[in-house]
Biopython code that builds the backbone (N, CA, C, O; Angstrom):
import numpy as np
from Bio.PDB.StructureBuilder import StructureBuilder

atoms = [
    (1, "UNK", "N", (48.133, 113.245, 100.411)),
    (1, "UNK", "CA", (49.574, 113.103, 100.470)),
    (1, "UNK", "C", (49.888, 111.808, 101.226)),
    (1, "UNK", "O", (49.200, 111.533, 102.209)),
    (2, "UNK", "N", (50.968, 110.920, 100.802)),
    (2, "UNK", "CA", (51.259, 109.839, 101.248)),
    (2, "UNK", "C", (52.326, 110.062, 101.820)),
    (2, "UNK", "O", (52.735, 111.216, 101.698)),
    (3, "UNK", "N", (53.388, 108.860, 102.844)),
    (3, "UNK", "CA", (54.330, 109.371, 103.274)),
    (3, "UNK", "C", (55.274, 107.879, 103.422)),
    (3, "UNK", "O", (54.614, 106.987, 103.955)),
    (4, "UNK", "N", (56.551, 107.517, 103.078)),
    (4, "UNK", "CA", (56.748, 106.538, 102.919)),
    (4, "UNK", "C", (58.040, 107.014, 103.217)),
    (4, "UNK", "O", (58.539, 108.106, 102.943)),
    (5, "UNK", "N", (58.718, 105.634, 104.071)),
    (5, "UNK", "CA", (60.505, 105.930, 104.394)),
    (5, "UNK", "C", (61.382, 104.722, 103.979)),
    (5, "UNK", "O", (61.002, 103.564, 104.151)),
    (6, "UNK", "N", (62.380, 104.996, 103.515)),
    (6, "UNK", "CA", (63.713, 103.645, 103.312)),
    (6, "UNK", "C", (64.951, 104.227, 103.631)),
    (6, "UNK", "O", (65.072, 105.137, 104.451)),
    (7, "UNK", "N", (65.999, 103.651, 102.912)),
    (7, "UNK", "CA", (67.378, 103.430, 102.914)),
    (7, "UNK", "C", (67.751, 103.625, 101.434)),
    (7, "UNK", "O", (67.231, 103.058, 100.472)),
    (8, "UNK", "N", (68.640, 104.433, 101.425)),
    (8, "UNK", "CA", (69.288, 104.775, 100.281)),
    (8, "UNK", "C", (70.533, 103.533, 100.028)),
    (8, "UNK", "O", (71.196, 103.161, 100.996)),
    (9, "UNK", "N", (70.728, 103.051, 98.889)),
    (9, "UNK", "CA", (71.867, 102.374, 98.768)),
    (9, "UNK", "C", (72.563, 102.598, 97.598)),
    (9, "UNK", "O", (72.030, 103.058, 96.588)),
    (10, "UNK", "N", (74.032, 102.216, 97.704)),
    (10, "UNK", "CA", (74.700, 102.829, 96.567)),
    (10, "UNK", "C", (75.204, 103.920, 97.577)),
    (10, "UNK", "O", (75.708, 104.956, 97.143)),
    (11, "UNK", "N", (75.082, 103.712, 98.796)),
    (11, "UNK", "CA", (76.121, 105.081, 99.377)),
    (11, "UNK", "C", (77.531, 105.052, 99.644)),
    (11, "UNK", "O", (78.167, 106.066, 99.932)),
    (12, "UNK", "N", (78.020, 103.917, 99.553)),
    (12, "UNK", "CA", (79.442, 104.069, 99.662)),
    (12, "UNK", "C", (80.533, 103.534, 98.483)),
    (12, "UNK", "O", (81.604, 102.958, 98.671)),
    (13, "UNK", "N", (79.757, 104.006, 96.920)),
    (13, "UNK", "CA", (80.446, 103.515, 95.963)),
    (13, "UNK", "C", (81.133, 105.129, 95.163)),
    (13, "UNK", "O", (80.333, 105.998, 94.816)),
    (14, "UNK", "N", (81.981, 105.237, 95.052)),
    (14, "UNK", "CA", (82.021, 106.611, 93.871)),
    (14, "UNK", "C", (82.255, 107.489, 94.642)),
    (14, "UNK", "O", (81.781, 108.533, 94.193)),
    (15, "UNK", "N", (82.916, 107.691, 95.924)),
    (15, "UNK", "CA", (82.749, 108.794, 96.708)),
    (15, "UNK", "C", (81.652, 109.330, 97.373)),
    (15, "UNK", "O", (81.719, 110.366, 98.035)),
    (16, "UNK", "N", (80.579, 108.624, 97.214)),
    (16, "UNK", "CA", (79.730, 109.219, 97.590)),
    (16, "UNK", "C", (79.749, 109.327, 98.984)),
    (16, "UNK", "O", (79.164, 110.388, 99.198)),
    (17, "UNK", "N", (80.115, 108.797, 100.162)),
    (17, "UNK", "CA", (80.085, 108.777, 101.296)),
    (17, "UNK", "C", (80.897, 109.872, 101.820)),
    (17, "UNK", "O", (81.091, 109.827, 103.035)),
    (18, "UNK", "N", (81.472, 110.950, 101.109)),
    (18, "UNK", "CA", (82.019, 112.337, 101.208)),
    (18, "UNK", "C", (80.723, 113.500, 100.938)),
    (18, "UNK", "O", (80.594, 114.696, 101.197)),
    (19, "UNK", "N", (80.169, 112.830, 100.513)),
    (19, "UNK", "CA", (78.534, 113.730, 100.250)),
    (19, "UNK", "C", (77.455, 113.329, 101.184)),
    (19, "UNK", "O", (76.457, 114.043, 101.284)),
    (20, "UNK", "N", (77.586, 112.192, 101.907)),
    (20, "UNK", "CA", (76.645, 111.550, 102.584)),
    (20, "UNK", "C", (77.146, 111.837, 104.477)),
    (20, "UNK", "O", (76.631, 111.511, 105.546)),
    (21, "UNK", "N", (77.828, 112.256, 104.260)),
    (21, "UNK", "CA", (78.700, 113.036, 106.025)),
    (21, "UNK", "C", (78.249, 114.213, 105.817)),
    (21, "UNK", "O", (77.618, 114.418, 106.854)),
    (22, "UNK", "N", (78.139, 115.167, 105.154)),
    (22, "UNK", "CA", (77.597, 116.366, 104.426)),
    (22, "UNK", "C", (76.031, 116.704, 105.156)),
    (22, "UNK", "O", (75.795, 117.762, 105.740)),
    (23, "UNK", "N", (75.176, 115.737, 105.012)),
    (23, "UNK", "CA", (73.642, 115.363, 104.930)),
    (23, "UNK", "C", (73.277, 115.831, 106.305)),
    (23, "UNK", "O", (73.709, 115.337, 107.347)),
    (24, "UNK", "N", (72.081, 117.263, 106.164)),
    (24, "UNK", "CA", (71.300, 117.289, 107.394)),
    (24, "UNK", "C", (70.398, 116.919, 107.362)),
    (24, "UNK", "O", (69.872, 116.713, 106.268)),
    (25, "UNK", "N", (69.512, 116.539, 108.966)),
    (25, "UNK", "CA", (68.270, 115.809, 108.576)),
    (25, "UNK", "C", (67.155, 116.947, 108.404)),
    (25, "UNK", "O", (67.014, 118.113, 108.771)),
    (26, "UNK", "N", (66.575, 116.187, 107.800)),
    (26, "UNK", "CA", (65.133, 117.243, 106.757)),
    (26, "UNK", "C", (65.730, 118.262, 105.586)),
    (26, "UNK", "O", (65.156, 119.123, 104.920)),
    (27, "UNK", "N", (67.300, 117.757, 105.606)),
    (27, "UNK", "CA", (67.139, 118.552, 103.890)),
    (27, "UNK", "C", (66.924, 117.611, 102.664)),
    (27, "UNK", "O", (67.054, 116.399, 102.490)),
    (28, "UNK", "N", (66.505, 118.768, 101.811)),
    (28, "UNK", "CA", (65.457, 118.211, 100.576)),
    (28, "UNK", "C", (66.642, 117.265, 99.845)),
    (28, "UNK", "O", (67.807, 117.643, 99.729)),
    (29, "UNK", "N", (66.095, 115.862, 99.334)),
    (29, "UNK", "CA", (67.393, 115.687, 97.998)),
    (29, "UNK", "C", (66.324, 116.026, 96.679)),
    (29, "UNK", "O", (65.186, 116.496, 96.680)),
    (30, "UNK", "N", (67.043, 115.659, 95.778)),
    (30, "UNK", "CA", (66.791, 115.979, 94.346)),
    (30, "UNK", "C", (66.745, 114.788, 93.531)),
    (30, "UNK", "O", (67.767, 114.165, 93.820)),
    (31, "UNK", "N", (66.192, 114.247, 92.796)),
    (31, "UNK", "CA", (65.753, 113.122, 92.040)),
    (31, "UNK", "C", (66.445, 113.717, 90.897)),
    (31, "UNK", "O", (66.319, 114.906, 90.605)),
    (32, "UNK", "N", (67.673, 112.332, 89.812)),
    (32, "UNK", "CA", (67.836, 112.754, 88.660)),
    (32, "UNK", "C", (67.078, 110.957, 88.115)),
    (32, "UNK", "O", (67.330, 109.910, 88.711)),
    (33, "UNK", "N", (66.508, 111.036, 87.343)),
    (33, "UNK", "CA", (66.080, 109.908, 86.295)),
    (33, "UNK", "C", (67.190, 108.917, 85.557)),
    (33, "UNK", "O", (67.561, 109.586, 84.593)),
    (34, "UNK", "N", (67.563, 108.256, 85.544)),
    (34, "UNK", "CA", (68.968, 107.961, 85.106)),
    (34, "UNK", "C", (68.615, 107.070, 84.126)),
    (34, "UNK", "O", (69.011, 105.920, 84.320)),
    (35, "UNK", "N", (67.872, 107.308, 82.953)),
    (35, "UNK", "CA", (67.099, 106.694, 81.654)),
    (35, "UNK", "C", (68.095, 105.610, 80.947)),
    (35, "UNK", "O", (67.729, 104.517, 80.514)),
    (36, "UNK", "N", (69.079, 105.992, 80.923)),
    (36, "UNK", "CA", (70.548, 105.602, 80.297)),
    (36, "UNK", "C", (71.681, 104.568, 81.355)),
    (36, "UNK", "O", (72.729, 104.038, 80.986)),
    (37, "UNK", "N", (71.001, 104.516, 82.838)),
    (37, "UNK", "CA", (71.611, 103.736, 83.511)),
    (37, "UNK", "C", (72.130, 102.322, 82.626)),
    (37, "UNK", "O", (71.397, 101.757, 81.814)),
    (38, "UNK", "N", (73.560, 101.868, 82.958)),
    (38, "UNK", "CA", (73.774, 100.383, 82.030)),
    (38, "UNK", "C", (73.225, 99.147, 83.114)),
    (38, "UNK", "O", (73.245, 97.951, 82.821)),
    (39, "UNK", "N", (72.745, 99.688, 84.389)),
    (39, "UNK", "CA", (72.517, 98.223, 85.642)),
    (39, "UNK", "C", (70.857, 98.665, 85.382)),
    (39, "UNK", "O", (70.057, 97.730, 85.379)),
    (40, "UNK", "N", (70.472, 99.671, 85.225)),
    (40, "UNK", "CA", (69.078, 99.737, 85.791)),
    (40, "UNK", "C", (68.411, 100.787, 84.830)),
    (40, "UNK", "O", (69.030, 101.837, 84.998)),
    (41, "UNK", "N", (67.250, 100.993, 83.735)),
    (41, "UNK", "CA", (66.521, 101.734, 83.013)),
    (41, "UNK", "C", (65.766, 102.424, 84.169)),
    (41, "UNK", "O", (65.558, 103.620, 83.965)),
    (42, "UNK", "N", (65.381, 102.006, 85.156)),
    (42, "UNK", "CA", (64.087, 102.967, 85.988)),
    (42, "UNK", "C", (64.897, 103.634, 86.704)),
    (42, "UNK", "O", (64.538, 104.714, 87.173)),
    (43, "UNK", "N", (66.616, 102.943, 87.017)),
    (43, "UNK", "CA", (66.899, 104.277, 88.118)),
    (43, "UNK", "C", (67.064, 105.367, 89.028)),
    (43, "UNK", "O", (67.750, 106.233, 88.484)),
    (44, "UNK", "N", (66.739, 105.671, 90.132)),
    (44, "UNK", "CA", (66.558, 107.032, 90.139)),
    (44, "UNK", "C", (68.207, 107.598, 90.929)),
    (44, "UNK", "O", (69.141, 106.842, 91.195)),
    (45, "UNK", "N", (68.194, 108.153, 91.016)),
    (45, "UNK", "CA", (69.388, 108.887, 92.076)),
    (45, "UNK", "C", (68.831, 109.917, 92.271)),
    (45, "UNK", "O", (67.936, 110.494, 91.653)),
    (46, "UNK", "N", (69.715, 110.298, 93.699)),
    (46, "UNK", "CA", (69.444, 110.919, 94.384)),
    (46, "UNK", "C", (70.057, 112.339, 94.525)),
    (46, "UNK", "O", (71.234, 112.050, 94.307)),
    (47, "UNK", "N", (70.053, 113.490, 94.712)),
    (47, "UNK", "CA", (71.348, 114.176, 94.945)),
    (47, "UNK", "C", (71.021, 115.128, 96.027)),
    (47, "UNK", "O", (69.876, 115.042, 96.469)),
    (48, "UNK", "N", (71.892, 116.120, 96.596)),
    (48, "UNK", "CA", (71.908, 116.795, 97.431)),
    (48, "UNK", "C", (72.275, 117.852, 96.985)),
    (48, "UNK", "O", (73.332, 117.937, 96.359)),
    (49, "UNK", "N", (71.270, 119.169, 97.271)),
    (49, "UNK", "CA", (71.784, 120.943, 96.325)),
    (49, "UNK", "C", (72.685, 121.614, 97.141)),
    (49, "UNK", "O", (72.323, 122.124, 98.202)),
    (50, "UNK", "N", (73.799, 121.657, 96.747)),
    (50, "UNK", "CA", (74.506, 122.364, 97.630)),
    (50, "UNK", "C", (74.520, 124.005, 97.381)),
    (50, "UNK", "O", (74.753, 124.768, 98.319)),
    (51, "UNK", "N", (74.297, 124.403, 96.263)),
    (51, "UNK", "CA", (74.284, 125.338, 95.901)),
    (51, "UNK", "C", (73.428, 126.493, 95.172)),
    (51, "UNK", "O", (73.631, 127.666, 94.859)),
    (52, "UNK", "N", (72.024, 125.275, 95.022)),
    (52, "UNK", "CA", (70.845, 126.168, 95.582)),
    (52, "UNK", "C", (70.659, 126.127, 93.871)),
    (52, "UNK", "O", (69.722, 126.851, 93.533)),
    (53, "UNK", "N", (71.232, 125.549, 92.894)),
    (53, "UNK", "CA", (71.171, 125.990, 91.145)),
    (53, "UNK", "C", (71.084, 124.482, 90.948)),
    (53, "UNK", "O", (69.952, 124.020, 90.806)),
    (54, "UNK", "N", (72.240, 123.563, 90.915)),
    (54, "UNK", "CA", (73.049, 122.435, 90.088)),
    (54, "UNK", "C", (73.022, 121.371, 90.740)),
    (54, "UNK", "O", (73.583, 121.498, 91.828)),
    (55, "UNK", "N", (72.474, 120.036, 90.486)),
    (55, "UNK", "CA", (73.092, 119.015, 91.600)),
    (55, "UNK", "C", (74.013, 118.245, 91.228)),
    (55, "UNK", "O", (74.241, 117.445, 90.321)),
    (56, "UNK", "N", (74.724, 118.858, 92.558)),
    (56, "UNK", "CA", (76.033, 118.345, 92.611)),
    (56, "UNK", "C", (76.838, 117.374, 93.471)),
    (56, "UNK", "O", (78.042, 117.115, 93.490)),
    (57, "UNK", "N", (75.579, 116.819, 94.327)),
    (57, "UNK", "CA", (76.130, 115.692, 95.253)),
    (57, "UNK", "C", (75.644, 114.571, 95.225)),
    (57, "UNK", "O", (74.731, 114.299, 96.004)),
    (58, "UNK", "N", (76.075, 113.738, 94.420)),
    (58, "UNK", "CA", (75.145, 112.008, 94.369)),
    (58, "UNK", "C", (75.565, 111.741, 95.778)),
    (58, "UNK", "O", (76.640, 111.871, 96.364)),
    (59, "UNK", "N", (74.129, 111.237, 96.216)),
    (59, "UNK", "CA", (74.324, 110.438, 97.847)),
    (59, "UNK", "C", (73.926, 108.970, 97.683)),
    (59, "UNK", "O", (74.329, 108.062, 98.411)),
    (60, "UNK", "N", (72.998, 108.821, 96.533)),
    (60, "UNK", "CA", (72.268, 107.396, 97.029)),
    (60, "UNK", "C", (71.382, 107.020, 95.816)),
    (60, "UNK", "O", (70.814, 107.724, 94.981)),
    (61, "UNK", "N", (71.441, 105.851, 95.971)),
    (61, "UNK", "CA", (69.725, 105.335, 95.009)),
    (61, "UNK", "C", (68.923, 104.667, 95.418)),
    (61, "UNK", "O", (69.240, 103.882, 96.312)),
    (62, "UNK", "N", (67.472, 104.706, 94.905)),
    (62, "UNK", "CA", (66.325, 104.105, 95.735)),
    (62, "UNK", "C", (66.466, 102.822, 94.912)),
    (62, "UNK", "O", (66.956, 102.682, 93.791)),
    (63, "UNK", "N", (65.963, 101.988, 95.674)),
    (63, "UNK", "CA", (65.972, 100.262, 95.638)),
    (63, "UNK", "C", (65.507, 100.299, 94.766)),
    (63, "UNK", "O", (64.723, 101.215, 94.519)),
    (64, "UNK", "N", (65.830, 99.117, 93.710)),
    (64, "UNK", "CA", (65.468, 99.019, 92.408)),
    (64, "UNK", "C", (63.846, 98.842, 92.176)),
    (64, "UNK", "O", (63.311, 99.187, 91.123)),
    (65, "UNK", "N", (63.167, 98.299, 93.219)),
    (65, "UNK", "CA", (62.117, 97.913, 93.021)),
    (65, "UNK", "C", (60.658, 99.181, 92.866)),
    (65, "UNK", "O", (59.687, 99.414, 92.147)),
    (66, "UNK", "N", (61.490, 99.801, 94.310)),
    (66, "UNK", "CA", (61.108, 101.713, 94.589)),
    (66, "UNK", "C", (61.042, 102.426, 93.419)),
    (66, "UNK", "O", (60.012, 102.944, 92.989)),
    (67, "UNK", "N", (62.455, 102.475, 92.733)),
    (67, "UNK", "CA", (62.471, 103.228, 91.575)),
    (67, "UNK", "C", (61.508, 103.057, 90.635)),
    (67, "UNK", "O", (60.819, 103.945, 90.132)),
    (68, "UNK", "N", (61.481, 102.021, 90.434)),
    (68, "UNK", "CA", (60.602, 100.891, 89.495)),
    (68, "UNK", "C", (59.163, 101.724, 89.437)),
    (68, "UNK", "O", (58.813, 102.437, 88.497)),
    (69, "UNK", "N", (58.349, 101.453, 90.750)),
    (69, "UNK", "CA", (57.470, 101.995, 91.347)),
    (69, "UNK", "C", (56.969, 103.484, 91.276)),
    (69, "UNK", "O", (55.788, 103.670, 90.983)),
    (70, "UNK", "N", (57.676, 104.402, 91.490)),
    (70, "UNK", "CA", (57.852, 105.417, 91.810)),
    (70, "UNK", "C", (57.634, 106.123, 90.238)),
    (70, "UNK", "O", (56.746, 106.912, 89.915)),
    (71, "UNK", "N", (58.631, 105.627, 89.464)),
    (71, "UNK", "CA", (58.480, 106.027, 87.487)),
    (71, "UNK", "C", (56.892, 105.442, 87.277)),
    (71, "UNK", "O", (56.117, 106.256, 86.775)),
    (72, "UNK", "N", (56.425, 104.304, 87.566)),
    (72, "UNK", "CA", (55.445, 104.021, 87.141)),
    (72, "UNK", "C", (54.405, 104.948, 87.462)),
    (72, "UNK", "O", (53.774, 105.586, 86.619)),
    (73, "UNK", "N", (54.234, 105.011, 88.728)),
    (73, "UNK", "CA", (53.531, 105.909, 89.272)),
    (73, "UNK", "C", (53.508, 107.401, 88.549)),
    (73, "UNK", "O", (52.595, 108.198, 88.329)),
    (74, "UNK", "N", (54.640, 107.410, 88.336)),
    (74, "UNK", "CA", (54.677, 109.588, 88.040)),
    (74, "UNK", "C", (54.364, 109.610, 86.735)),
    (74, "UNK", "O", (54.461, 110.675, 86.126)),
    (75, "UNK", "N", (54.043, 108.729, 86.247)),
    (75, "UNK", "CA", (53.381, 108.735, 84.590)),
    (75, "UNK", "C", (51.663, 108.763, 85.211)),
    (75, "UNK", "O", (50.786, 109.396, 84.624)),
    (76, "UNK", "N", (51.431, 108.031, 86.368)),
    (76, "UNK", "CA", (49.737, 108.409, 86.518)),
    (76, "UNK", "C", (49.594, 109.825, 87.466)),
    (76, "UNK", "O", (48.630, 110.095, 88.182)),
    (77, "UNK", "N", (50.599, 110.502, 87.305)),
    (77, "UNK", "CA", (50.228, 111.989, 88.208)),
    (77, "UNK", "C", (50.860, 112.460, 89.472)),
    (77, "UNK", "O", (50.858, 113.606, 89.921)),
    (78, "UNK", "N", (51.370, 111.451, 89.940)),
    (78, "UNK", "CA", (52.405, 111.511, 91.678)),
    (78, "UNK", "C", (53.428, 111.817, 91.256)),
    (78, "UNK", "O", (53.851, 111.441, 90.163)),
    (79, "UNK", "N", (54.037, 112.574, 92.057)),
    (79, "UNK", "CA", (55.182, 113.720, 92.172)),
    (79, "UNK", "C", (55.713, 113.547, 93.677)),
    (79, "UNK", "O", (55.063, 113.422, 94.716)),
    (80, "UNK", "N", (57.070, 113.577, 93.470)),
    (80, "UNK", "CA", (57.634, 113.025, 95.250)),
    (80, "UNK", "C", (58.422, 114.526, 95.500)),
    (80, "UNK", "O", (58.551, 115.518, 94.782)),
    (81, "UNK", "N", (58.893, 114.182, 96.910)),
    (81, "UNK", "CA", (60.031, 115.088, 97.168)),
    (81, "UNK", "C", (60.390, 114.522, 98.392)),
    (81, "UNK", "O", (59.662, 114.264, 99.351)),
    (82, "UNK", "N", (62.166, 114.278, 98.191)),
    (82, "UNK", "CA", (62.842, 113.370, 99.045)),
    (82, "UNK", "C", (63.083, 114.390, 99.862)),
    (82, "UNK", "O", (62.956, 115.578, 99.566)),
    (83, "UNK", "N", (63.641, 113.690, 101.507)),
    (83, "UNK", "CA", (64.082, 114.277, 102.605)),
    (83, "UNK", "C", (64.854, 113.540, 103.818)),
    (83, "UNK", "O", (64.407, 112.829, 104.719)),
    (84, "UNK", "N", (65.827, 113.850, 103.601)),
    (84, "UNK", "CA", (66.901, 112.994, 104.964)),
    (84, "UNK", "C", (66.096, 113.014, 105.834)),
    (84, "UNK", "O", (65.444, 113.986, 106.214)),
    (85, "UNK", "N", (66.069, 111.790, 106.278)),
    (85, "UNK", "CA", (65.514, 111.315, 107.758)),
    (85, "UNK", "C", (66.830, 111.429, 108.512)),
    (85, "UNK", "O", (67.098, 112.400, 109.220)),
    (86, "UNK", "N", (67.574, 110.470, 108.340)),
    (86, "UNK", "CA", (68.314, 109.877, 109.360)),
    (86, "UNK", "C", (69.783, 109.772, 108.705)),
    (86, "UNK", "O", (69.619, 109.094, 107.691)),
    (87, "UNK", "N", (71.254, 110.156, 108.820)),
    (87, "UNK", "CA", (72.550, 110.054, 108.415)),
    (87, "UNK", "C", (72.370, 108.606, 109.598)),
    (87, "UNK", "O", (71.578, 108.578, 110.540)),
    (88, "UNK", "N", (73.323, 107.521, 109.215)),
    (88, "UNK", "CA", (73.376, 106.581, 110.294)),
    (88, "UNK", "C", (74.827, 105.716, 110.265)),
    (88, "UNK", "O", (75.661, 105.678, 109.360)),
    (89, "UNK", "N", (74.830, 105.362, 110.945)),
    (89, "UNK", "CA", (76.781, 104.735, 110.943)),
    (89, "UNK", "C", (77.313, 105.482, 111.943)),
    (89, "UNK", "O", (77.054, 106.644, 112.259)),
    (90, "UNK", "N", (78.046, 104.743, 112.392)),
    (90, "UNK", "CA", (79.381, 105.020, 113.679)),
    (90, "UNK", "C", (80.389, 105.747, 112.848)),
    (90, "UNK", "O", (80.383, 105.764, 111.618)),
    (91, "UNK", "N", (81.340, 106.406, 113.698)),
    (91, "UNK", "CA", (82.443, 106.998, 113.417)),
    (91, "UNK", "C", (83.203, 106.718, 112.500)),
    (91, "UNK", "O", (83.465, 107.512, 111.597)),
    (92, "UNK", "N", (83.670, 105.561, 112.585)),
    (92, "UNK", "CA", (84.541, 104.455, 111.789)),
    (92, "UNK", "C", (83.856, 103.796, 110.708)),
    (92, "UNK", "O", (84.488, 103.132, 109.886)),
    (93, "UNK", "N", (82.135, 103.987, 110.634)),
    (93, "UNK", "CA", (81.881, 102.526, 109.963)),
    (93, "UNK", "C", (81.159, 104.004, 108.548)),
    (93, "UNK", "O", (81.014, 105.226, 108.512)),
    (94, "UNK", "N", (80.921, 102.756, 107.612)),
    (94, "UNK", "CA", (80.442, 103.612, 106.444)),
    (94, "UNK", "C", (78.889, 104.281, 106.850)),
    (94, "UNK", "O", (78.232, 103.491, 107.528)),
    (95, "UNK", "N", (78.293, 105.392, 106.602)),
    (95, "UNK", "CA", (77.438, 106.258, 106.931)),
    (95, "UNK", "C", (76.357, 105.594, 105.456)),
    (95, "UNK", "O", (76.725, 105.260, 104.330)),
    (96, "UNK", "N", (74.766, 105.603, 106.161)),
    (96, "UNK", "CA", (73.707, 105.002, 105.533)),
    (96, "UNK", "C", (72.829, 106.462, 105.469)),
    (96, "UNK", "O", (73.020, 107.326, 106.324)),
    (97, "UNK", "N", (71.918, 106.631, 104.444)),
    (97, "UNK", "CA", (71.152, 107.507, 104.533)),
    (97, "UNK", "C", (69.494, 106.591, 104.429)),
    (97, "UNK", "O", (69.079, 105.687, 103.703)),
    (98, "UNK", "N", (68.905, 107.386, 105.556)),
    (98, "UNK", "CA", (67.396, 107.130, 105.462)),
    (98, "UNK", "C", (66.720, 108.153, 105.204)),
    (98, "UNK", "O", (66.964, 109.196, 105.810)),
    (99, "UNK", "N", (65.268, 108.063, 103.816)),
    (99, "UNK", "CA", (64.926, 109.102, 103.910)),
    (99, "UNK", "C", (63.150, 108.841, 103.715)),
    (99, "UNK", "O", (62.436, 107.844, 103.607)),
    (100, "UNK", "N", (62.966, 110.058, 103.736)),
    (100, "UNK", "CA", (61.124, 110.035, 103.760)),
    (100, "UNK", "C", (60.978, 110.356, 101.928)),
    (100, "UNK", "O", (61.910, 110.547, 101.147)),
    (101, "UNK", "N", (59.579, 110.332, 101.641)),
    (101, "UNK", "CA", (59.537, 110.473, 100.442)),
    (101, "UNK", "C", (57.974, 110.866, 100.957)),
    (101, "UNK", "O", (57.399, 110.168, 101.792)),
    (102, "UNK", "N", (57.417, 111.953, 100.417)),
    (102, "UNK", "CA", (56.410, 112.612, 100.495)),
    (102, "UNK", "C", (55.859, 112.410, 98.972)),
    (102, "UNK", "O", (56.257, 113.153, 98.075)),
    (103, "UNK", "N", (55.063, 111.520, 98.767)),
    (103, "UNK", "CA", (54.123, 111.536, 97.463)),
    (103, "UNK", "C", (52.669, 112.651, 97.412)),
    (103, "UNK", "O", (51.874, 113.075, 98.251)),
    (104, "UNK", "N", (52.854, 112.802, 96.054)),
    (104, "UNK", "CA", (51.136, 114.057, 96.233)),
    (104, "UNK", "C", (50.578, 113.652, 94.856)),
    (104, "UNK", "O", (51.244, 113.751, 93.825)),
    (105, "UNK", "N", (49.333, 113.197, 94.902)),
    (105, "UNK", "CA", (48.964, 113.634, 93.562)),
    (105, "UNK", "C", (48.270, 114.291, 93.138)),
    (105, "UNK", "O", (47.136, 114.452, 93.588)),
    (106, "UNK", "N", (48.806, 114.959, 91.990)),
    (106, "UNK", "CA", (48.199, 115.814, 91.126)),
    (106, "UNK", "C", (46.951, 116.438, 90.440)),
    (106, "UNK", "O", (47.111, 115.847, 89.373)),
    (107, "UNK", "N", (46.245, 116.905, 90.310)),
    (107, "UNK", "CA", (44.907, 116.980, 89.820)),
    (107, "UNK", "C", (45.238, 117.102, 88.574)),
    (107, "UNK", "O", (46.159, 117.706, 88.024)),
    (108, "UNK", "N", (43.999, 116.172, 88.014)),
    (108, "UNK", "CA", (44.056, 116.276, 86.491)),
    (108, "UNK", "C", (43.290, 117.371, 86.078)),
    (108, "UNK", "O", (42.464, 118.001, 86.739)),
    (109, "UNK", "N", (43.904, 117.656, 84.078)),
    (109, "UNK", "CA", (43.380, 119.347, 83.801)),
    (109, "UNK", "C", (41.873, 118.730, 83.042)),
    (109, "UNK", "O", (42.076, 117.870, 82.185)),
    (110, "UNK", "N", (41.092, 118.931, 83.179)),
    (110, "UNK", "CA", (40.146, 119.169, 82.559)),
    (110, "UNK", "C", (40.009, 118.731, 80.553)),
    (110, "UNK", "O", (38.982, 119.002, 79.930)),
]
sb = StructureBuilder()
sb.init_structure("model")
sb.init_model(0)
sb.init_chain("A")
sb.init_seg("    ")
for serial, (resi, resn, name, xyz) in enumerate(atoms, 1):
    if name == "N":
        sb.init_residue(resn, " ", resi, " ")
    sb.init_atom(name, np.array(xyz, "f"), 0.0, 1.0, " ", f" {name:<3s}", serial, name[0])
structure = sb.get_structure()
């Protein structure tokens, strides 16, 4: 298992920074693939389960380069699972999310 941390960006476009005040640290987010993105094909976003079924809270996206990375990778067997590190920003100022990303890979079947 590997263990790797950044900065989510894209947090204060779309509302999202009403989902990103929300954010405890060490809860899980949720990866959607965003294949169809019109800025970016590797995409990923991020979301937050509020309700334990549906995701329903975009918070963030991993750096284009990450994403990039990350798709490449999960075609050779690695599988992530995101986790708030850190909510960050002052009172007044726009709120940043940092998070960990726990990579594992997979055993191949035979």
């Amino acid at each position: 298992m590997a263990e790797m941390k950044t900065k989510l960006v894209g947090v204060t476009f779309e509302g999202r920074q009403d989902n990103v005040i929300n954010l405890k640290e060490g809860q899980e987010l949720h990866a959607l693939f965003e294949d169809n993105n019109p800025f970016d094909p590797c995409a990923i976003l991020l979301h937050a389960n509020t309700d334990g079924i549906t995701l329903t809270e975009p918070v963030g996206y991993l750096k284009k380069e990450l994403a990039k990375d990350l798709r490449d990778q999960n075609t050779k067997g690695w599988s992530y699972k995101f986790f708030v590190e850190q909510v960050t920003g002052q009172e007044k100022q726009s709120k940043g999310v940092n998070i960990k990303i726990l990579a594992t890979l997979q055993p191949t079947q035979p």
